[in-house]
N, C-alpha and C positions, 0 to 999 in steps of 0.2 A: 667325435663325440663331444670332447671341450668346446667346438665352435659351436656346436646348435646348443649345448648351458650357456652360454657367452649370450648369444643371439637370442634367444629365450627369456634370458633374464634382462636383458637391453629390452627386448620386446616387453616383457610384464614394468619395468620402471616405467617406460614411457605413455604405456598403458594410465598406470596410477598416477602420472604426474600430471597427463590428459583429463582426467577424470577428475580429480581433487579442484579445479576448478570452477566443474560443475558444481559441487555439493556447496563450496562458498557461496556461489550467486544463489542459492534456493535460500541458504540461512540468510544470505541478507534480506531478500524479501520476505521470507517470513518477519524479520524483525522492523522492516516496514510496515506491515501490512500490524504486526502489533500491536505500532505505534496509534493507531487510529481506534483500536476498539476502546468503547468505552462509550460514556454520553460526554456531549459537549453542548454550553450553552452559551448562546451570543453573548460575547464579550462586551461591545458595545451598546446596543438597545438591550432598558429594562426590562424586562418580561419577552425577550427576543427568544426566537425558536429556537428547538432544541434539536442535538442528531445523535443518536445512538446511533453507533454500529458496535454490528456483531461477529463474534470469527468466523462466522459462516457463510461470511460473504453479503450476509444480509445488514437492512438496517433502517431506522426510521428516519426519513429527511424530512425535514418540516413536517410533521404529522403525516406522510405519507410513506407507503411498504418500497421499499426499494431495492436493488443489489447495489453492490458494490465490487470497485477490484481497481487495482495499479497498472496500468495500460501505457505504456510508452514514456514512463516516468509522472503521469498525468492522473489523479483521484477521477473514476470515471464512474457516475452513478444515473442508476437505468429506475425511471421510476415507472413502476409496472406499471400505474391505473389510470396514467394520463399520455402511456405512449411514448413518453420523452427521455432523451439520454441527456445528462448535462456531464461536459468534460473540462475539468478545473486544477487549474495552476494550485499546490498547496508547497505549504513552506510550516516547520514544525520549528517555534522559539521556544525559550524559557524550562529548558528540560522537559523537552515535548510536552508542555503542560498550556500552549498556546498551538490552535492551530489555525493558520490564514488561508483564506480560501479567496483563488480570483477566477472570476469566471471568462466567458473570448472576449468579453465587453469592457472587462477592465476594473469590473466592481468588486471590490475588497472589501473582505468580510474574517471578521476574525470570533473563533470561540475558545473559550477555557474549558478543561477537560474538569469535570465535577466528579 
């Protein structure tokens, strides 16, 4: 009887120690995924477009309805009404309060979160 409490209880640690792993990687991407809600407006060009996202996955990219989500490490946004997925390199400065966007081309684009 003391060896299956022994084995039982080895089994339930191991169990929780399996599983507490899981629940860290979800709270980091939620605090990625965060990081990005809000409006942002082009840093560099005056009167440069602007991108809401929303936590729901949604979000407005240059005037247009889009989704959004973190895919492979990569900002990857699906824009409904033209068809197109664009998948982009992003990098958060300045107490996430800059965020740089590079697209497979290499163009660099940066917004401040408003």
């Amino acid at each position: 009887m003391k060896k299956q409490i022994i084995i039982l209880t080895i089994t339930v640690l191991l169990i929780v120690v399996g599983l507490s792993g899981c629940f860290g990687s979800d709270n980091e991407n939620i605090k990625e995924l965060n990081k990005f809600v809000g409006t942002w407006e082009h840093g560099s060009l005056q009167d440069g477009p602007i991108i809401i996202f929303y936590s729901n996955g949604t979000c407005i990219y240059i005037r247009d309805h889009a989704e959004w989500q973190i895919k492979n490490g990569k900002l990857v946004i699906d824009l409904l009404y033209r068809e197109r997925i664009l998948t982009l390199d992003y990098e958060f400065l300045d107490d996430n309060q800059i965020l740089i966007l590079t697209d497979d081309m290499g163009q660099i684009d940066d917004y401040k979160k408003i």
